[in-house]
mmCIF file of the C-alpha atoms, coordinates in Angstrom:
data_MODEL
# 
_entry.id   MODEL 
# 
loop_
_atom_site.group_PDB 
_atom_site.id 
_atom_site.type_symbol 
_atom_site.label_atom_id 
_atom_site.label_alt_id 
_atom_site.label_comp_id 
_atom_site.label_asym_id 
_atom_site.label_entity_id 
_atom_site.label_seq_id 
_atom_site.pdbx_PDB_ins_code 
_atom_site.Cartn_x 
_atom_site.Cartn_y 
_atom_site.Cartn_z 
_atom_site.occupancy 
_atom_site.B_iso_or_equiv 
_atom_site.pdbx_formal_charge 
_atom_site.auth_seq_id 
_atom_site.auth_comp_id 
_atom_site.auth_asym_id 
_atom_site.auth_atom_id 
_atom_site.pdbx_PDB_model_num 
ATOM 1  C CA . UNK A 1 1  ? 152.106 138.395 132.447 1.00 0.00 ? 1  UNK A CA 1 
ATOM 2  C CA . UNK A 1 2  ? 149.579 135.281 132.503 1.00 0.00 ? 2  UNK A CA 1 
ATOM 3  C CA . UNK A 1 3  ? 146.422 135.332 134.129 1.00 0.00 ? 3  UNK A CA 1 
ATOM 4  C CA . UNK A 1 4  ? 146.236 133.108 137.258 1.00 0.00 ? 4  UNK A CA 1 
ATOM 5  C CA . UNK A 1 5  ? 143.824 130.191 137.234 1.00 0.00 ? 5  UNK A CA 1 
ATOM 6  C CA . UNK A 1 6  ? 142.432 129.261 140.807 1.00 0.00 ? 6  UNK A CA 1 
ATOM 7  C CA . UNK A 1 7  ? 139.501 126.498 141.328 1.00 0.00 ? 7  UNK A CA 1 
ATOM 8  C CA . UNK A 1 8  ? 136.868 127.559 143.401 1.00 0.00 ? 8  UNK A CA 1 
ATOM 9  C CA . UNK A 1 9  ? 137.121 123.755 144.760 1.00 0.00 ? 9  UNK A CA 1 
ATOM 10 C CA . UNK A 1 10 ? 138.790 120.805 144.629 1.00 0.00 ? 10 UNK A CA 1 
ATOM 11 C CA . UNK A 1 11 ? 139.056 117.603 146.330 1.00 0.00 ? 11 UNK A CA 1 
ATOM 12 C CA . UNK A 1 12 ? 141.664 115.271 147.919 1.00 0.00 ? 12 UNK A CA 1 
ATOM 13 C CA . UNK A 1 13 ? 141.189 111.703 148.530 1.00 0.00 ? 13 UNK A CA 1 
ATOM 14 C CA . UNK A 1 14 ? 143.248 110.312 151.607 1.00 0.00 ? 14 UNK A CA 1 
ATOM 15 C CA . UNK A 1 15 ? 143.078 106.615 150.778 1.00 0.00 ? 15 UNK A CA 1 
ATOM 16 C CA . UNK A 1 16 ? 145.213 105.658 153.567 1.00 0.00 ? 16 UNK A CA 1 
ATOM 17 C CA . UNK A 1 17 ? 142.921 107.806 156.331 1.00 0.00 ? 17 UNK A CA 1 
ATOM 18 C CA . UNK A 1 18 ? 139.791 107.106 154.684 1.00 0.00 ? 18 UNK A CA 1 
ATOM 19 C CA . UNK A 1 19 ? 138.956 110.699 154.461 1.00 0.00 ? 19 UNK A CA 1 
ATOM 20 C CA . UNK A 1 20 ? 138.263 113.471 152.117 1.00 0.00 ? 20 UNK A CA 1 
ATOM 21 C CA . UNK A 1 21 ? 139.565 116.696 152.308 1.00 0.00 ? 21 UNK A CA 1 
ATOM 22 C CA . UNK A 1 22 ? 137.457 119.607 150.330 1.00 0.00 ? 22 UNK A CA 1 
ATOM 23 C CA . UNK A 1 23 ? 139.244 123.435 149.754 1.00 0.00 ? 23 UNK A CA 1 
ATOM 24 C CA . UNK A 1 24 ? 136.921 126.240 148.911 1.00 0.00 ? 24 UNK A CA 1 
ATOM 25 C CA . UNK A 1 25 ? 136.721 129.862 148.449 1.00 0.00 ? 25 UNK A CA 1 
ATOM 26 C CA . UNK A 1 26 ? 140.067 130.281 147.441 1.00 0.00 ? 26 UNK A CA 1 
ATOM 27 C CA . UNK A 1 27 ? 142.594 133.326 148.946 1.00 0.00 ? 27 UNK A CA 1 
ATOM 28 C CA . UNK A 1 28 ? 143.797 134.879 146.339 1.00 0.00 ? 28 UNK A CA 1 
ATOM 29 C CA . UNK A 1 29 ? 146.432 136.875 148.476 1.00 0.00 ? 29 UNK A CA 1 
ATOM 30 C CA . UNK A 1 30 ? 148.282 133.945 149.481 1.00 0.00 ? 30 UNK A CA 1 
ATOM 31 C CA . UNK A 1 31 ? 147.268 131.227 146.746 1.00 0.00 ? 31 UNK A CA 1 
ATOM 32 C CA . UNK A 1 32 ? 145.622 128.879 149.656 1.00 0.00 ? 32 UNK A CA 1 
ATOM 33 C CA . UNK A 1 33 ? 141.851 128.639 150.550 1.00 0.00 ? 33 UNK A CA 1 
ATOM 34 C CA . UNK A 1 34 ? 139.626 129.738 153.134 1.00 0.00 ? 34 UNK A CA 1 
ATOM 35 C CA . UNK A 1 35 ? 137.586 126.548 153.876 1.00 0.00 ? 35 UNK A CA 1 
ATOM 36 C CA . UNK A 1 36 ? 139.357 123.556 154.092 1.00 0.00 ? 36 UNK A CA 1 
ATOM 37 C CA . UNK A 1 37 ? 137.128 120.429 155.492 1.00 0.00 ? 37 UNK A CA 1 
ATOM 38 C CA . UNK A 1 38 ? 137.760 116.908 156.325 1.00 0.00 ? 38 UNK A CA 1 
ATOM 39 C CA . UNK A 1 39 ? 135.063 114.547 155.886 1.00 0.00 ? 39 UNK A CA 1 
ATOM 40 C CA . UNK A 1 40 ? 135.206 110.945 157.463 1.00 0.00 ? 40 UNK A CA 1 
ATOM 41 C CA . UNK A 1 41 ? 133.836 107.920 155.032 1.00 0.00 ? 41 UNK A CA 1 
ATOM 42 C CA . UNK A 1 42 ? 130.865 108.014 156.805 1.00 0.00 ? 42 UNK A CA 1 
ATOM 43 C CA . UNK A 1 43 ? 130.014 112.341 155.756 1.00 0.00 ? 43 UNK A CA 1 
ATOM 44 C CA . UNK A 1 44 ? 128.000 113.138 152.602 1.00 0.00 ? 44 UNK A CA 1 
ATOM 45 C CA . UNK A 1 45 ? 128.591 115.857 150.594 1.00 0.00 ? 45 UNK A CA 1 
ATOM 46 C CA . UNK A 1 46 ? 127.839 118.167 147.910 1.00 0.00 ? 46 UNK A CA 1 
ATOM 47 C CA . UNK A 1 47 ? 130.110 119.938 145.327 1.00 0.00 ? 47 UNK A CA 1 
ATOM 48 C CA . UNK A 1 48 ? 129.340 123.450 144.695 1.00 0.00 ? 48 UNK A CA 1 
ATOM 49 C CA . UNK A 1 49 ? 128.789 123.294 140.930 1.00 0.00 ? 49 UNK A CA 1 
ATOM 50 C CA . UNK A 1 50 ? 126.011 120.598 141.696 1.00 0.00 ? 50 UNK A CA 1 
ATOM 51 C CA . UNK A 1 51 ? 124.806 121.315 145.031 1.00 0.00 ? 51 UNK A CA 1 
ATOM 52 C CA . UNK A 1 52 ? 121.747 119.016 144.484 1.00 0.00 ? 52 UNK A CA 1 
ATOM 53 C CA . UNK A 1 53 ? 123.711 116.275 144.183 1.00 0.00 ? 53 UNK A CA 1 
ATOM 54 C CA . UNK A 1 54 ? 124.607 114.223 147.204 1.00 0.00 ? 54 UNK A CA 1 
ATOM 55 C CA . UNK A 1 55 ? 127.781 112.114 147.249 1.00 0.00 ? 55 UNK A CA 1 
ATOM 56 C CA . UNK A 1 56 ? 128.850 109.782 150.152 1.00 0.00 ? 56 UNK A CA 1 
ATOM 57 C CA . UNK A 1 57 ? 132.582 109.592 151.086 1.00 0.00 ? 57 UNK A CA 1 
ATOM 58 C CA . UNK A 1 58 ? 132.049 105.991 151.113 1.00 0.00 ? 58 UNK A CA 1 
ATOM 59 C CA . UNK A 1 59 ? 131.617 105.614 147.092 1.00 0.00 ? 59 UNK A CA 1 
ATOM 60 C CA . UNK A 1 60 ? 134.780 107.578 146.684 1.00 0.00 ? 60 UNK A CA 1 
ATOM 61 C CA . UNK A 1 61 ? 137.102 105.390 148.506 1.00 0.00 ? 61 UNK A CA 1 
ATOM 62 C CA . UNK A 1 62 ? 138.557 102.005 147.198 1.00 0.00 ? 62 UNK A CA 1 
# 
């Protein structure tokens, strides 16, 4: 049987809401995650493999 992959995060960008939507801490008994946020253009935030870096929605979005 192959071994399941899971990211511990990943991000969508909603172009059309202007929004960013970050799952972490994957659930490994359903497949889904535990921490799902929305973050308006206006929000920083960090990713967790660089959490000294400091990235504004903003920057993301066409």
């Amino acid at each position: 049987m192959p071994q399941k992959w899971t990211a511990q995060e990943y991000w969508i960008i909603a172009i059309e809401k202007r929004e960013l939507i970050v799952h972490r801490e994957p659930n490994t008994t359903d497949g889904g995650y535990v921490d799902v946020k929305t973050y308006a253009e206006t929000d920083i935030v960090s990713p967790l493999a660089r959490p000294d870096v400091s990235i504004h929605v903003t920057d993301l979005l066409p």
